[in-house]
Every structure is written in structure tokens, then in C-alpha cells.
VOMARRO-931486 format. One record per residue (C-alpha): residue number from 1; x, y, z. Coordinates in nm, 3 decimals. Layout:
<atoms>
<NUM,<X,Y,Z>>;
...
</atoms>
This chain:
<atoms>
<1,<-0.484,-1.175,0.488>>;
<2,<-0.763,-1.436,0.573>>;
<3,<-1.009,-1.557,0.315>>;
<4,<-1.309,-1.810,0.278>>;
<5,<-1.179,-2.110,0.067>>;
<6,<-1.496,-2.078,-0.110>>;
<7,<-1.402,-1.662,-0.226>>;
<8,<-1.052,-1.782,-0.296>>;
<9,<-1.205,-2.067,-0.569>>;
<10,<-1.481,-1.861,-0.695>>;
<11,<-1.478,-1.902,-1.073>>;
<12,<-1.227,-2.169,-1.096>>;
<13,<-1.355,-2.445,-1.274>>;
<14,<-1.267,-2.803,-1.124>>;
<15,<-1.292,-3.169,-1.224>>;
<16,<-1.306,-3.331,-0.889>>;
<17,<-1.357,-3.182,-0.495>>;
<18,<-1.317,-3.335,-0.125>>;
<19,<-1.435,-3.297,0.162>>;
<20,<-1.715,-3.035,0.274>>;
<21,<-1.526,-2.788,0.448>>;
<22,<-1.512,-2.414,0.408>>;
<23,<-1.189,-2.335,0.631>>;
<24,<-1.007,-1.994,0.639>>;
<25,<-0.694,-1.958,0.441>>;
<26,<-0.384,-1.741,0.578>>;
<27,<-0.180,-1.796,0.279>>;
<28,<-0.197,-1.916,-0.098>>;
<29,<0.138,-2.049,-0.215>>;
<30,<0.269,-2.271,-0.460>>;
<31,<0.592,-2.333,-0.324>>;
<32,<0.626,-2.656,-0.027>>;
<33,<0.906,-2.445,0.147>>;
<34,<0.679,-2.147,0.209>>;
<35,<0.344,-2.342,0.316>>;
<36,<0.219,-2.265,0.700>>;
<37,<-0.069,-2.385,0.892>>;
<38,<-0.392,-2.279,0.702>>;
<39,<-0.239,-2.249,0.378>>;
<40,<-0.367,-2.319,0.037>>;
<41,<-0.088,-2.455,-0.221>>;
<42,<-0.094,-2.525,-0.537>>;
<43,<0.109,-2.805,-0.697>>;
<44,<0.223,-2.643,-1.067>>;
<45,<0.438,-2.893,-1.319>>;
<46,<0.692,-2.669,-1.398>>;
<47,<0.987,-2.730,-1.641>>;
<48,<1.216,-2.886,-1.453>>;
<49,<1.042,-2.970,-1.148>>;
<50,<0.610,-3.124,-1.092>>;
<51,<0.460,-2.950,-0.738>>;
<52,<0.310,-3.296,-0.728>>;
<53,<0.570,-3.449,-0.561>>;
<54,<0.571,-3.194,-0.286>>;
<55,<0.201,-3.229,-0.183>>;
<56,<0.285,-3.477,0.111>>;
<57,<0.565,-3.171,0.241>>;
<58,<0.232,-2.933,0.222>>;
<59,<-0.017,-3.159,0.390>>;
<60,<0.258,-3.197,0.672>>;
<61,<0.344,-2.826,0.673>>;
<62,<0.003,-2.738,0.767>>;
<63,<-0.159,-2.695,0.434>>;
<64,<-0.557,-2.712,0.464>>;
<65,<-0.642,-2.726,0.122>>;
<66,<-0.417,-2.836,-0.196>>;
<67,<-0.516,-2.731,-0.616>>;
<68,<-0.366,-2.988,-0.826>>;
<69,<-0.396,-3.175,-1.142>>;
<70,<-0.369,-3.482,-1.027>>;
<71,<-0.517,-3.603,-0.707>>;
<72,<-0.266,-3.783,-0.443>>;
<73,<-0.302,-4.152,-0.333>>;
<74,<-0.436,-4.209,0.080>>;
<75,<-0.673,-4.071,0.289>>;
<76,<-0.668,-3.735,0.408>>;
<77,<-1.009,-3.672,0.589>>;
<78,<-0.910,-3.316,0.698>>;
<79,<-0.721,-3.155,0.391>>;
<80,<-0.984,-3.071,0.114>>;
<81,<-0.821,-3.121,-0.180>>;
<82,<-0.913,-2.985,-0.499>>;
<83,<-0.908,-3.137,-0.863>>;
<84,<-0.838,-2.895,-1.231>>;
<85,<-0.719,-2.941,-1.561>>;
<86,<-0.443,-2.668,-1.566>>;
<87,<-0.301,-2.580,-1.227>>;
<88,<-0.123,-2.287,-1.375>>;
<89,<-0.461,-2.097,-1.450>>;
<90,<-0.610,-2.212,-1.119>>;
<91,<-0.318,-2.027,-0.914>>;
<92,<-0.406,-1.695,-1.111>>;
<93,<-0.751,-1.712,-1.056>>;
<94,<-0.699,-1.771,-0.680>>;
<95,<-0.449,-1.525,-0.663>>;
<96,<-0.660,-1.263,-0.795>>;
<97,<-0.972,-1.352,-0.545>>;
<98,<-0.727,-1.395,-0.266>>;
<99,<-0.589,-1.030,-0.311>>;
<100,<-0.950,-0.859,-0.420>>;
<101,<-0.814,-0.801,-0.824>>;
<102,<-0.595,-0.528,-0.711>>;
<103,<-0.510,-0.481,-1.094>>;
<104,<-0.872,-0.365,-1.168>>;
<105,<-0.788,-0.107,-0.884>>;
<106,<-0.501,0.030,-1.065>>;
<107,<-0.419,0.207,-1.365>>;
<108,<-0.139,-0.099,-1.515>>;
<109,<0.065,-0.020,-1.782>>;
<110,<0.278,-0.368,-1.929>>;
<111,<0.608,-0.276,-2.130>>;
<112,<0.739,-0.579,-2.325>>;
<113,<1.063,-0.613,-2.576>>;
<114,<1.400,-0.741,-2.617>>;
<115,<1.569,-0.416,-2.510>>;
<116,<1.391,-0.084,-2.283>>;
<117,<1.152,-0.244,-2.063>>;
<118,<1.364,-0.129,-1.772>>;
<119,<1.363,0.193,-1.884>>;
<120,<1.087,0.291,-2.052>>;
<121,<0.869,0.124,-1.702>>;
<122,<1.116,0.338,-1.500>>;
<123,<1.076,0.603,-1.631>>;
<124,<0.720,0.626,-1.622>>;
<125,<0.666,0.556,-1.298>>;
<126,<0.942,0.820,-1.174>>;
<127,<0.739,1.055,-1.398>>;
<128,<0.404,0.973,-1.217>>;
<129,<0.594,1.084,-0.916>>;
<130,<0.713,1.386,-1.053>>;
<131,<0.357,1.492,-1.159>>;
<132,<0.245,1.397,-0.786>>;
<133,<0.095,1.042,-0.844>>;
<134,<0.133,0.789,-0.670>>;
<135,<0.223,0.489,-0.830>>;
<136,<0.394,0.117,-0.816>>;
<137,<0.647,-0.056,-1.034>>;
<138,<0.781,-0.418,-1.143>>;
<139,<1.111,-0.431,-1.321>>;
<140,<1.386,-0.589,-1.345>>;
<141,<1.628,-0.347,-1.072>>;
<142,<1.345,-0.354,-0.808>>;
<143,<0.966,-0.314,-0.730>>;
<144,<0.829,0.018,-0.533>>;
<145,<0.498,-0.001,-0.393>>;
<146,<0.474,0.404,-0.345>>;
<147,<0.855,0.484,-0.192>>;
<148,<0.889,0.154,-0.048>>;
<149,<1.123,-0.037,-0.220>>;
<150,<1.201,-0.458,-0.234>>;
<151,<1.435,-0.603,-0.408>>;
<152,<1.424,-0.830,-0.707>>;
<153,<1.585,-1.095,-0.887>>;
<154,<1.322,-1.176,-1.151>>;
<155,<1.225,-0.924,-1.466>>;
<156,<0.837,-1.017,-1.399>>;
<157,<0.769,-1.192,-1.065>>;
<158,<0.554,-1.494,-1.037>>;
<159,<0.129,-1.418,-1.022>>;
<160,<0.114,-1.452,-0.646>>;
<161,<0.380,-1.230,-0.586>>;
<162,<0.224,-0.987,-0.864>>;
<163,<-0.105,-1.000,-0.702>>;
<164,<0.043,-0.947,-0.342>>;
<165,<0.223,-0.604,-0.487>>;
<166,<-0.042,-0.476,-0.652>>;
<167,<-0.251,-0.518,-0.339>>;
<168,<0.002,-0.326,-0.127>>;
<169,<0.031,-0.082,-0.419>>;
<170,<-0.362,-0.036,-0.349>>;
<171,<-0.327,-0.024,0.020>>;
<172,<-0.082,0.248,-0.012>>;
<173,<-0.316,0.413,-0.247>>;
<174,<-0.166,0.427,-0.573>>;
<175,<-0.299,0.521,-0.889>>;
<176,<-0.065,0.336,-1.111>>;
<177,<0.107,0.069,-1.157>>;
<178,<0.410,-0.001,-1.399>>;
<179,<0.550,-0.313,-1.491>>;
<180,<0.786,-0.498,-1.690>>;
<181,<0.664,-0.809,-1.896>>;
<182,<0.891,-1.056,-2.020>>;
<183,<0.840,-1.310,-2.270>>;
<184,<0.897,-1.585,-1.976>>;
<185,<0.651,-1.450,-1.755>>;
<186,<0.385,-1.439,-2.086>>;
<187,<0.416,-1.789,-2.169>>;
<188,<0.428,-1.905,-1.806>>;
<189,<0.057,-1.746,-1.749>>;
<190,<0.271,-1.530,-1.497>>;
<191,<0.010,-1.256,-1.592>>;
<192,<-0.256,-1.438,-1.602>>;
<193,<-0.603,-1.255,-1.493>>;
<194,<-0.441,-0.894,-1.496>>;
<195,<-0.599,-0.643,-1.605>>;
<196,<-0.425,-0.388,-1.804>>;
<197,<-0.499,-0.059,-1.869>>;
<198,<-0.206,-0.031,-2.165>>;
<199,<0.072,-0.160,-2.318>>;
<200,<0.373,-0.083,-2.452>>;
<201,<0.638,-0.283,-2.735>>;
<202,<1.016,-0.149,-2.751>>;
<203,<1.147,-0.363,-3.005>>;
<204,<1.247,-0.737,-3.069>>;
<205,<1.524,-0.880,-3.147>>;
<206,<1.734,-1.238,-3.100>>;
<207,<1.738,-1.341,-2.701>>;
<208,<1.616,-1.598,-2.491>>;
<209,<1.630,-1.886,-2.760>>;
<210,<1.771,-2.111,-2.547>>;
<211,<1.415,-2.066,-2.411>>;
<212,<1.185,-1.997,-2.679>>;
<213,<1.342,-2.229,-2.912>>;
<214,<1.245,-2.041,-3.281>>;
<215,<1.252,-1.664,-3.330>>;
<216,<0.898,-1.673,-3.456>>;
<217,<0.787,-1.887,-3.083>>;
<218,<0.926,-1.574,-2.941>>;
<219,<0.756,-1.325,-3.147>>;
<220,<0.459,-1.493,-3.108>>;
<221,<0.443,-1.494,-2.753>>;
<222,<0.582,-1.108,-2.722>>;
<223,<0.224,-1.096,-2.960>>;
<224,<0.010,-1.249,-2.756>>;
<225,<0.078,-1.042,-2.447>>;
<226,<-0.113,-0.770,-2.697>>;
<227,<-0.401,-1.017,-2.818>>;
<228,<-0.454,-1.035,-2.490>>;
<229,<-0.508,-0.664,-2.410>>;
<230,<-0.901,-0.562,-2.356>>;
<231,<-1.097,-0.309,-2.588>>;
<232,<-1.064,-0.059,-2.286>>;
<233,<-0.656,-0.059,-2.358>>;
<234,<-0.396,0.112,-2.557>>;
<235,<-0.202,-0.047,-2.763>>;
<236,<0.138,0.137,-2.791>>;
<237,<0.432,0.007,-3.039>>;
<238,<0.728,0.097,-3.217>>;
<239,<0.683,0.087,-3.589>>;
<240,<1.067,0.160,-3.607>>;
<241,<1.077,-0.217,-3.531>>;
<242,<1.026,-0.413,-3.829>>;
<243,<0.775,-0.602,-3.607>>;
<244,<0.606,-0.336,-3.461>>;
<245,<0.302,-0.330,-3.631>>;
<246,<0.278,-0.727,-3.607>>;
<247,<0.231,-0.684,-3.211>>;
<248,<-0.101,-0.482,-3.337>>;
<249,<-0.247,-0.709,-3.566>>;
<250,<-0.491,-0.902,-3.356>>;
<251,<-0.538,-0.627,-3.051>>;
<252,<-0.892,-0.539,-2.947>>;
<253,<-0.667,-0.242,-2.731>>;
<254,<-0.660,0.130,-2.871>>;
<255,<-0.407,0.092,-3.153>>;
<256,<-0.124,0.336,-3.109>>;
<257,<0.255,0.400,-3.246>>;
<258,<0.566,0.575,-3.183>>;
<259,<0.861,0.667,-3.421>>;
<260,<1.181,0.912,-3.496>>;
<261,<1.162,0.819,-3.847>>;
<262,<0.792,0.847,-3.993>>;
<263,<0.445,0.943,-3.952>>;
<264,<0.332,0.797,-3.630>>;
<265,<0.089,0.880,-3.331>>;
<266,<0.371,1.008,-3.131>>;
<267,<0.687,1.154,-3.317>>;
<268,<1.032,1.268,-3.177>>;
<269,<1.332,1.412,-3.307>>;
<270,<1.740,1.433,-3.181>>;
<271,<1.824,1.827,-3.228>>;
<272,<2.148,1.761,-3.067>>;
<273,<2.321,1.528,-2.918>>;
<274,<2.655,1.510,-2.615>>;
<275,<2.808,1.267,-2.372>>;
<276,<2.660,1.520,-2.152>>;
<277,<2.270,1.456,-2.315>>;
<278,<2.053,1.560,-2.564>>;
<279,<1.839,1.850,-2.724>>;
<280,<1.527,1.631,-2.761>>;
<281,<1.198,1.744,-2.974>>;
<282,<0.854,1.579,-2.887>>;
<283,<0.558,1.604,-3.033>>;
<284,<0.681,1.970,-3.217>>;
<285,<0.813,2.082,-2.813>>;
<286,<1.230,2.092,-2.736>>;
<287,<1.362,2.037,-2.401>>;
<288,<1.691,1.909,-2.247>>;
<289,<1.770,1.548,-2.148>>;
<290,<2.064,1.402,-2.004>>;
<291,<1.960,1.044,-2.198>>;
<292,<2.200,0.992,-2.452>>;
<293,<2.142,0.796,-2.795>>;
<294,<1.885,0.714,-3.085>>;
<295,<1.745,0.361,-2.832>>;
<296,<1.685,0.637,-2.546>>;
<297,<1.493,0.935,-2.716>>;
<298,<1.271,0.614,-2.844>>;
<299,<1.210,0.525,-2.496>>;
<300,<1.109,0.867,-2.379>>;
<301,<0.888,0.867,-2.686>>;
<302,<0.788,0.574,-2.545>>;
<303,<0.747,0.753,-2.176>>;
<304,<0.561,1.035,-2.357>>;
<305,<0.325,0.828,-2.563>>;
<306,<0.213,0.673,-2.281>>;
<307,<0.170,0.953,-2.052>>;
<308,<-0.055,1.068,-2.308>>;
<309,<-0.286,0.806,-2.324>>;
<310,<-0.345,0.786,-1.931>>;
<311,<-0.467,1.136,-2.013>>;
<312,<-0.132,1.325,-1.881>>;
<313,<-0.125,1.685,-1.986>>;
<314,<0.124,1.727,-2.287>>;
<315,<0.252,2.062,-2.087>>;
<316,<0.316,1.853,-1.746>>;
<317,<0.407,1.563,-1.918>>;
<318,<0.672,1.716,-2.122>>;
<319,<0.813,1.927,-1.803>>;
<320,<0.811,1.620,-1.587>>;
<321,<1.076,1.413,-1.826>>;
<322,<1.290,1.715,-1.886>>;
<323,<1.340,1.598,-1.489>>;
<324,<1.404,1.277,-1.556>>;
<325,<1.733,1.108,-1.513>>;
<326,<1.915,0.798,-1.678>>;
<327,<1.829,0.437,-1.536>>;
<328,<2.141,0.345,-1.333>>;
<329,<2.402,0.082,-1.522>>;
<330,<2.177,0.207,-1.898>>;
<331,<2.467,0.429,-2.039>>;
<332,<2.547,0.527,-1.692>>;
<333,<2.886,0.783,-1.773>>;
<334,<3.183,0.805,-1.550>>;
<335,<3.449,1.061,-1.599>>;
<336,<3.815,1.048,-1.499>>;
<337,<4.011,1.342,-1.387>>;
<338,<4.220,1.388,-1.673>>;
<339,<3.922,1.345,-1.942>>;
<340,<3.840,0.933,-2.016>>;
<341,<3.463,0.881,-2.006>>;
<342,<3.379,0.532,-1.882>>;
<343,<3.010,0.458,-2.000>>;
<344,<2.835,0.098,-1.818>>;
<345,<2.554,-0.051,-1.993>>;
<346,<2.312,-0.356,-1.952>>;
<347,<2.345,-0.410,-2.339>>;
<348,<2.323,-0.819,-2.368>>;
<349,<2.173,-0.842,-2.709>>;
<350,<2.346,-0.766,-3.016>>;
<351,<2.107,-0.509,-3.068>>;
<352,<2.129,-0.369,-2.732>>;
<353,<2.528,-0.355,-2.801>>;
<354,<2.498,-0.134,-3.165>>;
<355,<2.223,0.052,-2.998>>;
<356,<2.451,0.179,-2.721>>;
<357,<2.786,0.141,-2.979>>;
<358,<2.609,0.362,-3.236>>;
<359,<2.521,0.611,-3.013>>;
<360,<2.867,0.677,-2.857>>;
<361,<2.988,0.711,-3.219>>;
<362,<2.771,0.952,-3.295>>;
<363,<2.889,1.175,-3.042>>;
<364,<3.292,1.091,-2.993>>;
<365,<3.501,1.342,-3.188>>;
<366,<3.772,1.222,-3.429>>;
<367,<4.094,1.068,-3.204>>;
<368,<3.884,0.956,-2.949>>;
<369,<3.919,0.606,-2.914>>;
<370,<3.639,0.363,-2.878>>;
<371,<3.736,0.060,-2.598>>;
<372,<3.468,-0.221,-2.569>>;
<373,<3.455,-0.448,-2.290>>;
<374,<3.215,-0.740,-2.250>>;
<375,<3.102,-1.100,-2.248>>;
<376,<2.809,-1.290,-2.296>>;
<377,<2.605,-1.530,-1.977>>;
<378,<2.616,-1.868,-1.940>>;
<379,<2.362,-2.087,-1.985>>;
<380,<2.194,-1.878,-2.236>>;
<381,<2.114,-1.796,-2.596>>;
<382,<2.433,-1.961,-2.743>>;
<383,<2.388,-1.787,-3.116>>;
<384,<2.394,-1.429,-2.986>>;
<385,<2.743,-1.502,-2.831>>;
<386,<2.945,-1.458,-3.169>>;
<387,<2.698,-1.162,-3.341>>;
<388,<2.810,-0.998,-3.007>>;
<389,<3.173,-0.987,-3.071>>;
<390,<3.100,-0.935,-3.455>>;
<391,<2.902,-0.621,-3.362>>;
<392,<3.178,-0.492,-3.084>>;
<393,<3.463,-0.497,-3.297>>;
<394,<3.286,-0.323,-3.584>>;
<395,<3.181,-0.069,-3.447>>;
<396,<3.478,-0.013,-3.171>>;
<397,<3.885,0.090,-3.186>>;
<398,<4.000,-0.215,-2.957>>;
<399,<3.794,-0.459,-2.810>>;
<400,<3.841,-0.704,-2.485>>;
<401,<3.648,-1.030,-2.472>>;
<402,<3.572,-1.099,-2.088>>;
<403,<3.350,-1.312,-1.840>>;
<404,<2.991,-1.161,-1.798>>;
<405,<2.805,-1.461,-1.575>>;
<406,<2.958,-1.750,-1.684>>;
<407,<2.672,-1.931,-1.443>>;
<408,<2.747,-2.323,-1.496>>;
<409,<2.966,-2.275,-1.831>>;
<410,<3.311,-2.285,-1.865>>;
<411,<3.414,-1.864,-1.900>>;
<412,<3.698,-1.996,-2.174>>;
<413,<3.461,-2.191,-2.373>>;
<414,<3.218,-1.845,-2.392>>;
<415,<3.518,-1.608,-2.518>>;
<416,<3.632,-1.888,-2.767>>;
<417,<3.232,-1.877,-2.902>>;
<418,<3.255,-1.561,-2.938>>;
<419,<3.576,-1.538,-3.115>>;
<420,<3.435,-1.688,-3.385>>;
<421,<3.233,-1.387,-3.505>>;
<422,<3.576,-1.209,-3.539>>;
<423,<3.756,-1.234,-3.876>>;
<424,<4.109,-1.286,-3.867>>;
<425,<4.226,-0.973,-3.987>>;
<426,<3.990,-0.804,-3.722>>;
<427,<4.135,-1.051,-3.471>>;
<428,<4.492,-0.770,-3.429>>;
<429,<4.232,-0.540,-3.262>>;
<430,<4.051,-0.864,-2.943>>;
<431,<4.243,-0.890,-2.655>>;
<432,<4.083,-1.165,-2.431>>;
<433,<4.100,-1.168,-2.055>>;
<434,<3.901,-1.417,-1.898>>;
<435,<3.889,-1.218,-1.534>>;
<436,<3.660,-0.933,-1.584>>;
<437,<3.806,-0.724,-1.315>>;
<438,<4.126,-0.734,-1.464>>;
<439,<3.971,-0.686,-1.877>>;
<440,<3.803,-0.327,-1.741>>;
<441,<4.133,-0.237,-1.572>>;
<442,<4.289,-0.283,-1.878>>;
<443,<4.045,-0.121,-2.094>>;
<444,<4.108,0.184,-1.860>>;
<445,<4.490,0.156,-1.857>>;
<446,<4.557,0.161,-2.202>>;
<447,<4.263,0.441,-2.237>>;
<448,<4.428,0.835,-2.305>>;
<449,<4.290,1.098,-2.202>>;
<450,<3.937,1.149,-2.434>>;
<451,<3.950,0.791,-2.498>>;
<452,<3.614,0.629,-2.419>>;
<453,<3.589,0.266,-2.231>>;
<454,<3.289,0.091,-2.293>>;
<455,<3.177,-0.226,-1.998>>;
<456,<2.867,-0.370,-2.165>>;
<457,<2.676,-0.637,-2.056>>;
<458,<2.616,-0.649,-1.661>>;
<459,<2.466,-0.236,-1.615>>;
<460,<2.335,-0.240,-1.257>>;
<461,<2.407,-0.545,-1.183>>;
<462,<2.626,-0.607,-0.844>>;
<463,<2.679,-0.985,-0.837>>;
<464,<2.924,-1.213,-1.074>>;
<465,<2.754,-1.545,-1.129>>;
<466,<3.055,-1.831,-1.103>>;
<467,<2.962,-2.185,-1.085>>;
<468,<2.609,-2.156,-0.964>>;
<469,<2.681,-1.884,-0.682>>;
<470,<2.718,-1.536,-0.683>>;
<471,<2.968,-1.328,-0.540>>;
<472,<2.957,-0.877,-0.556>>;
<473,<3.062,-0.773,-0.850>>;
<474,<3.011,-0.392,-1.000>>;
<475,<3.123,-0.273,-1.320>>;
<476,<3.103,0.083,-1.198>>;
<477,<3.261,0.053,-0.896>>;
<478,<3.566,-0.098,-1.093>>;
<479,<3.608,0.202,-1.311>>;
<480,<3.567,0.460,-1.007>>;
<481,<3.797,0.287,-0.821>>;
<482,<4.024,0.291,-1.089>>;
<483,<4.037,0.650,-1.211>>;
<484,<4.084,0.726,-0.834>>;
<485,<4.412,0.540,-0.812>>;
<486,<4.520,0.735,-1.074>>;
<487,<4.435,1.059,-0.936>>;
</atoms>
């Protein structure tokens, strides 16, 4: 695209401007390594690193105009170089004027929460599809701009990147757009200037303090992604969540809520339930799913709430999920020849874990055994690590401590954190193997036919994170492999 430097600052407010010129910008970026001639970059202080430093790599790049906070030393008679208070706002106003607010263009749905972002954003965009939409989505496994999909590696990209999608989303004609919001991407102004037409909390619980610091800072920034929403919104939360209603509180949005326990705007019910699915009843209607659990009939609540308030047809709306199929790597089943189920799920919360735990209980008939596999990433929440193993050996018959991503930790010193949420007595029941390849082999050795092996944790991931680099790495593919030697 090519753009006016005076329409891709319109509305920012700056301190401090030089030079006169109005030149044509190819390209808005905030990162050095990406800047070309005619590019505008902005220099961002970021936690670890201040864009700052890298103006001189810009100017020298090619860059013909530079947003900062901070204006450099020298004389630079061609670059026009503009002066703001926060950088971070700046980039997501020029963003949005860059790519013609694409978001006010599209119907954009946000889904925030500890656990079912994936899903429940999934899940409504493949129902858009079914009922002939056509629609875009941001999530953690990848981003589709109609059928085109790009890969990912963040849960909510940066605003440029955001803005850039959308834009394609538009150009492809899409009515919708779907999208995952972390509680990074909040507090980082990564969705900044957005405009949302809805928005949707799963639940909260403990994750990303190593981040946020204080369960309340995180809370408080899951809220403000809902103070934030505009008059013209809906509102859409879980009051099964103790916090539900808090995400409500201070919302100028349409205030709506979901629930399988009480009185709510959108109500569900489990008839029946299988490793094979579930009999599901919505809103007073029953149709087959092949979700599984209490954590996934809330998300197609979720789904169905939503669908509802973008004015979806309860009729179409209810026959497009009964098409619907599971998320790959969320309770993704895998059965052997001679009757073990393997079951791979993303579950890295302790919540997450008893969600999916609870679930399989519920369904596994008396002698079935209950294996657990799984870990807990390095260079994260440190706290969750022994609630983790607390929470897999109650509620499972044996239990194997493993390597999830170790990332920059040492995998030994992980397991040993974890051990200590495990009692002694309980301790006759952990087996620890520090090579995860080898702790799901094991899991599905020692498994008998109707035995169930559980590999928590990693879900659709395909990359083990070692010592800063990543090498392929898929649960499922383990398991298959496996039961076909076995065969």
C-alpha cells in the first residue's frame, strides 16, 4: 500500500515535528530489521528492548519518516521525524489510517480468558462458514483471512500485523472477523483503536504471573478489554466463573451471560455424555456433538450466545454447530486397535487440567484406568507448576511427570517443582521421566486395553522448546505411532 504521511498521522497528537515534507509511505513498521526505502517506523520501548536505539539502523535502511518519544541527536535534513508522548498509541493510530480502519469494516468479535479462547474463536468462525459467511480469524493455531491460511506463533499478533489482516480480511470480502485476545496483547495496547462489535469472557484462572505479577493485575486487565467495549457491543460472559460478572461491571457494551448451572441469557444442558461426544441441549433444542466435557458444552454455549447476538438464526445457528468438530490437540481422542483411548490436550493451567481430568472421569467406566502425562513450560508462571501435579494425581490412576517446553530452564528442576504438590503417600502412584517421548511411550505401554492415557499440556503444538530453539515435536504423532507398532 502507499499512503500520504499526512493520512497516516491524522489524529495523532505530537509534541514536536521536522521538516516540511509530505512523502509517500510504502510501509509502517516498528521493527529496524523489516524497514525499506519509504518506510515509516516507529521506535516503541518495549520490556526488554527501547526502538530508540535502532533509529540510526532505520534512517540507514531507507526509513523516510521515524515516530518516537524521544527525538535523536544530528542532523537529518531529509528524514522528517516526528515527536509523541506514548509511541505505543501512536503506532495504533497509524496503523489504523494506514490500513483504512478495516475493523470498522468488519463485524469483530474478541474472546478473552485463561482457558477456550482457541476454541470458542474457532469455532465461531468455522460456524460462519458453515452458514455461508465469509469471515477471518486470529488465534493462537493460525489466522485465515477467508480460506487462506498463515501461520502463527503469537495468541494475538502485534497492531500492525492486526490491522494488515483485517485489511486483507476486507479485501477478500469478509463479513467477520474472530479473534483471540490475550491478556498480553490488552496491556501492550496490541488492540489499540479496534473496533469491536462483541466480546466474549471464558473464565479466569492463575496463568501468566510471571507476567502480570498479582492475580488481581491480571483480572484487571482481562476487565479492561470489556471497559473498553463501545455502547454498540455485546458484552458476553460466563457467570459460571466466579468473576464473570466482574468483567461486566463497568461495560457500556450490551450486557450478556452464559451458564449450565443458572438462570442466564443463554442456558445449556449435558443430556449425555461419551468418549465418542455428547447429547447437548441449547437454549430448550438437543442435538449431537462430538465435543466432549462440562469446559466444551460451555464453549459452544459460548459459540451459540454469540451467534445470537450477530443476529444468527437460532434454527441455522443450532444446525451449523451440530457440524462442528473438535479444535485439533483440545481433547483430540486416539484409539488403539485393541481398545486404549489416547486423548491430547492443550490443558496448561490447573484449571485447564481438572477441566479436561473431570471430564474423562465422568465418562470412563469402572476398571478403566486413568494415565496422566504432562509437564509444565519454562520460563513461566512458576506457582502453577506444583497445583498442576496436585490436580493430576488427584484426579488420575498413575501419573508421569515429563518435559513440556523447558525453554531456558533446567527440565529436572521443573519436575522436582512440581513434585512438591505431591504428598508422599500419593508419591507410590508419579513416575518421572524427564524425556517426553519416552514418558508417553510409557504411559501407553503400561496402558491395558480400556485404559485411558492422558498427554496434557502441548495439544497442537508440533515443536519442543530446548534451550532457546525448537525442534518437531507432536504429542499425537507419538501415540499413533505407537499403537501402530503394536498392531
Amino acid at each position: 500500500m502507499r499512503k500520504k504521511l499526512s493520512d497516516c498521522i491524522q489524529g495523532l497528537d505530537w509534541v514536536e515535528k521536522t521538516g516540511d515534507t509530505d512523502p509517500y509511505v510504502d510501509n509502517i513498521t516498528f521493527d529496524s530489521r523489516e524497514v525499506e526505502p519509504h518506510s515509516l517506523f516507529v521506535a516503541l520501548r518495549g520490556t526488554k528492548v527501547d526502538g530508540h536505539v535502532f533509529i540510526p539502523d532505520a534512517v540507514s535502511a531507507g526509513a523516510l519518516a521515524v515516530v518516537c518519544e524521544e527525538l535523536p541527536e544530528g542532523n537529518h535534513p531529509n528524514i522528517v521525524f516526528i515527536k509523541v508522548n506514548d509511541s505505543h498509541r501512536a503506532l495504533s493510530i497509524i496503523a489504523k489510517n494506514y490500513y483504512d480502519s478495516p475493523s470498522s469494516k468488519l463485524e469483530l468479535v474478541g474472546v478473552t480468558g485463561t482457558n477456550g479462547k482457541t476454541t470458542i474463536a474457532t469455532l465461531l468462525y468455522h460456524t460462519a462458514k458453515i452458514l455461508g459467511y465469509k469471515a477471518g480469524l486470529c488465534s493462537t493455531l493460525a489466522n485465515y483471512v477467508d480460506e487462506g491460511k498463515l501461520e502463527t506463533n503469537l495468541t494475538t499478533p502485534d497492531i500492525v500485523t492486526l490491522n494488515r489482516l483485517m485489511h486483507q480480511m476486507v479485501e477478500a470480502g469478509c463479513k467477520y472477523c474472530f479473534m483471540e485476545v490475550s491478556s498480553h496483547a490488552v496491556h501492550q495496547g496490541r488492540i489499540d483503536g479496534l473496533e469491536f462489535k462483541g466480546g466474549i469472557f471464558s473464565n479466569i484462572t492463575h496463568d501468566h504471573l510471571d507476567y502480570h505479577k498479582t492475580f488481581d493485575e491480571y483480572i484487571r486487565v482481562k476487565k479492561k478489554f470489556f471497559d473498553d467495549l463501545p455502547e454498540s457491543a455485546f458484552a458476553l460472559t460466563n457467570i459460571d466463573d466466579k468473576h464473570g460478572r466482574v468483567m461486566l461491571q463497568n461495560t457500556a457494551a450490551g450486557k450478556k451471560t452464559y451458564s449450565l448451572r443458572e438462570m442466564a441469557s443463554y442456558r445449556a444442558r449435558i443430556v449425555e455424555g461419551a468418549f465418542e461426544g455428547m447429547q447437548l441441549s441449547i437454549d430448550g433444542e438437543e442435538f449431537w456433538t462430538p465435543f466432549v466435557g462440562r469446559f466444551n458444552a460451555s464453549n459452544l454455549l459460548a459459540v451459540y450466545g454469540a451467534g445470537r447476538e450477530l443476529g444468527w438464526s437460532k434454527k441455522d445457528l443450532l444446525i451449523a454447530m451440530s457440524r462442528l468438530k473438535p479444535v485439533g490437540g483440545r481433547f483430540e481422542a486416539i484409539r488403539s486397535a485393541d481398545g486404549i483411548t489416547g486423548v491430547v490436550d492443550y490443558a496448561h493451567t490447573p484449571d485447564a487440567l481438572r477441566n479436561v481430568l473431570e471430564a474423562i472421569n465422568k465418562i470412563r467406566r469402572p476398571g478403566q484406568v486413568l494415565i496422566t502425562v504432562v509437564g509444565a513450560g519454562g520460563n513461566r508462571d512458576t506457582l502453577k507448576r506444583p497445583v498442576m501435579a496436585a490436580e493430576a494425581v488427584k484426579n488420575s490412576s498413575k501419573v508421569i511427570l515429563t518435559s513440556d517446553n523447558p525453554r531456558d530452564e533446567d527440565p529436572q528442576s521443573i519436575i522436582d517443582q512440581m513434585m512438591e504438590g505431591v504428598s508422599f503417600a500419593e508419591r507410590i502412584k508419579v513416575l518421572s521421566i524427564l524425556d517426553r517421548k519416552e514418558a508417553i511411550r510409557t504411559a501407553c505401554s503400561i496402558a491395558r486395553p480400556g485404559d485411558i492415557v492422558l498427554v496434557a499440556g502441548k495439544g497442537h503444538e508440533t515443536y519442543q522448546e530446548v534451550k532457546g530453539k525448537r525442534s518437531h515435536f507432536d504429542d499425537r504423532e507419538i501415540i499413533r505411532e505407537f499403537f501402530e507398532q503394536q498392531q
